[in-house]
Residue, then its C-alpha position, 0 to 999 in steps of 0.5 A: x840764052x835764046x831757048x830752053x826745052x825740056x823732054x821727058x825721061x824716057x824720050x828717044x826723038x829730041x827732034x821737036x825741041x832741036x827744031x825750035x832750037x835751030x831756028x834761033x840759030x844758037x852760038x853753043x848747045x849746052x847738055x846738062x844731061x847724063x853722059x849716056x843720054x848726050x850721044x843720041x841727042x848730039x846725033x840728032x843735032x847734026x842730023x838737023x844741022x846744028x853746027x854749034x859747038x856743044x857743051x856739057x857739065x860734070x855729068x859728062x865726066x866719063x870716058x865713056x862718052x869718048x867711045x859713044x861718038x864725042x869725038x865727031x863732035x864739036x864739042x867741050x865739057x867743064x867738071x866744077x873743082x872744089x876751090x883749093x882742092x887739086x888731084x895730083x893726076x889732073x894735069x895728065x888726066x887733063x892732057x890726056x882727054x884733050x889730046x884724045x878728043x881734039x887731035x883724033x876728031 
């Protein structure tokens, strides 16, 4: 990890914590945030000129986030599985969110 920033709830301009990220050049941009705060912040990344890919957890877990910009994005999310424990729709469920957001980006 090369920089960690934090921001207040209610925080539109992530411009001050993106700079200082910048500067460390970082490898990967990891969001742990909520699905409808990652749009706003992933815009204002590319804006600055971070070019990294972009990662985030389950709380990106929403195909929403496929309509509020993810596809122009670089970027990727990981949803943790409870060991042993398999949805039967989650290879098709899988295939169907990467065909989406890597072949139309």
């Amino acid at each position: 990890m090369v920089a960690f920033e934090s921001y207040t709830k209610d925080d539109k301009d992530f411009s001050s914590q993106l700079t200082k990220i910048k500067a460390v050049n970082p490898d990967v941009l990891f969001f742990p945030n909520y699905y409808n705060e990652v749009p706003l912040q992933a815009q204002q990344a590319r804006r600055l000129g971070i070019t990294c890919p972009l990662i985030g957890s389950d709380s990106w877990g929403s195909s929403e986030l496929l309509s509020l910009g993810a596809r122009t994005w670089k970027a990727a999310f990981s949803a943790p599985t409870t060991p042993g424990h398999r949805h039967p729709q989650g290879p098709e469920i899988y295939q169907g969110l990467r065909n989406q957001i890597w072949q139309e980006a």
